[in-house]
N, C-alpha and C positions, 0 to 999 in steps of 0.2 A: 380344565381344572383338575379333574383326574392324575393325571401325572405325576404335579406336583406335593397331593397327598399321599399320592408311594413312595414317592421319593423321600418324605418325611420320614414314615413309616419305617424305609428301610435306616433311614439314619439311626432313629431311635432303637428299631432292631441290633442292628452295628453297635453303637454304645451300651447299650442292656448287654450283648455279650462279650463285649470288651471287659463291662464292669463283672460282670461272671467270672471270665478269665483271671481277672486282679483278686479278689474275693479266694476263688480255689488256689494260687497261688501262696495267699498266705498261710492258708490253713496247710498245704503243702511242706511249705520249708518253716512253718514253728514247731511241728509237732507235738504241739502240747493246746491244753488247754487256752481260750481265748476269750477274755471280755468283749462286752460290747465299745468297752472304749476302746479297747486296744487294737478287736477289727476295724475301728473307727479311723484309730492313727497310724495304722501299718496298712494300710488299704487306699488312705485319704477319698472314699466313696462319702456320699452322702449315707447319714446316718438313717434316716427314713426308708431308704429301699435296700439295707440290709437285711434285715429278716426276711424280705422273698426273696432276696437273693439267695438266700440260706438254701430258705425249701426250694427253692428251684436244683441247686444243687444238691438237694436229697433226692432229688425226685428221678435229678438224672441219674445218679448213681441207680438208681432201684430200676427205674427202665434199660441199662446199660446192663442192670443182674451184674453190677460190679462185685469188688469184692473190696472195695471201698465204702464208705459211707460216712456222714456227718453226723455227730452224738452231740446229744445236749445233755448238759447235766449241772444245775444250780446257774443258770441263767448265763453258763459257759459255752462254747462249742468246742470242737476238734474234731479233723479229717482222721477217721481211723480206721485199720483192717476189720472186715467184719469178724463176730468171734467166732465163727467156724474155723476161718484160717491162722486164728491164733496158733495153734501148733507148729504152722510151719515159719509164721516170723519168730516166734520164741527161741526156735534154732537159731535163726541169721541172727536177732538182736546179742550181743554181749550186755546190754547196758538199759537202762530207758532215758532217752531225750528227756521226757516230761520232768524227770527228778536229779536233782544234783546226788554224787554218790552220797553226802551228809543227810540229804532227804530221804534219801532210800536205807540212810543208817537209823536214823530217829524214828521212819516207818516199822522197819524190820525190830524195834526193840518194842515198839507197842504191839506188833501183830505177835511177838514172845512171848510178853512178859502181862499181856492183857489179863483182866482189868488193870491199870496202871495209873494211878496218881501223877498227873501234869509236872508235879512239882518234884518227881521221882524222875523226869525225862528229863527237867532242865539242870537235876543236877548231873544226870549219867554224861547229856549232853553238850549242855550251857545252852546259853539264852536265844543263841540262833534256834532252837529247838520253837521257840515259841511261834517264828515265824511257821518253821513247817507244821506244827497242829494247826497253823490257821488254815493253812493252802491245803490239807488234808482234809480240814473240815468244810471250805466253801467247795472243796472236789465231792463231799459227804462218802468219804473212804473212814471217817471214823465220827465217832459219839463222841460229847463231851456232856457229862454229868457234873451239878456243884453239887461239892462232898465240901463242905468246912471253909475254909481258905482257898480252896485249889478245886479241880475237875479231876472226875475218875473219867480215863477213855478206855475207849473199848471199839475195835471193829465195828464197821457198819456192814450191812447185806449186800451196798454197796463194793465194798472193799473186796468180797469175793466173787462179785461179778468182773468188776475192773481187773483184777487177776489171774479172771480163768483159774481159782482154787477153791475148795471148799472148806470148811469147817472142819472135817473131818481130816484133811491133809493138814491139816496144822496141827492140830491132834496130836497122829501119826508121828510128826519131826519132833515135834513135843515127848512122845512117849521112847521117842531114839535115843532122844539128848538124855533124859532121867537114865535109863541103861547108858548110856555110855558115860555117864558121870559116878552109877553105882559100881563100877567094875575097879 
């Protein structure tokens, strides 16, 4: 009788890291941010033994002292560099996967021009704008405050972690552009 419970065992072993395999895969080639439904339907795994799979895959990165790791953030995940070695993918990247360059345009005028009236972005922008404050905001890279009619936004603590920048470097760019605009 023995036998045939290892042999179980190892089946289910086999499939648990097959299903691992498929799981790091996708978090692999999206590079961005991932629902639970979306690891749901890009994975086709059973939805129940997602989340250990997750931590399993944190766990191994942490035991491996990767320089990978899996971030969760608003009931999201993504495979990402840990922030130590941000420096050196900031070289290699020209771009980020995660945001279209229009998202990264609609970002860069909020992280400017903050605090910033919603209804001041859609019109710098248009209405695709609305989409990116939402993906901004379920990422929690920014605030939304109701002012009147509309939301004042503003940066979140978030937004300069996900960045590798501080408050003070924005600042900085800030107090460039004032002198390069006074001259």
């Amino acid at each position: 009788m023995e036998p045939m419970s290892s042999t179980i065992d190892e089946i289910d072993n086999s499939r648990r890291k097959e299903d691992l395999k498929k799981l790091e895969a996708v978090f692999f080639v999206s590079g961005r941010f991932l629902s639970m439904q979306e690891l749901i339907s890009l994975s086709d795994l059973n939805p129940i033994i997602i989340p250990e799979l997750i931590e399993e895959l944190k766990d191994k990165y942490e035991k491996q002292d990767s320089a990978i790791e899996i971030v969760k953030k608003n009931d999201l995940w993504k495979m990402d560099v840990r922030q130590e070695y941000f420096e050196i993918i900031n070289k290699l990247a020209t771009g980020s996967a995660e945001f279209s360059k229009a998202e990264q345009e609609t970002l860069a005028i909020i992280a400017f021009k903050q605090p910033i009236n919603q209804s001041v972005i859609v019109q710098i922008r248009g209405n695709k704008s609305y989409d990116h404050i939402k993906k901004f905001t379920d990422l929690g890279l920014i605030k939304k405050k109701k002012i009147g009619h509309t939301y004042e936004i503003t940066l979140s603590n978030d937004f300069y972690d996900y960045f590798n920048v501080s408050d003070s470097d924005l600042k900085r760019q800030e107090s460039l552009k004032e002198e390069s605009t006074e001259e």
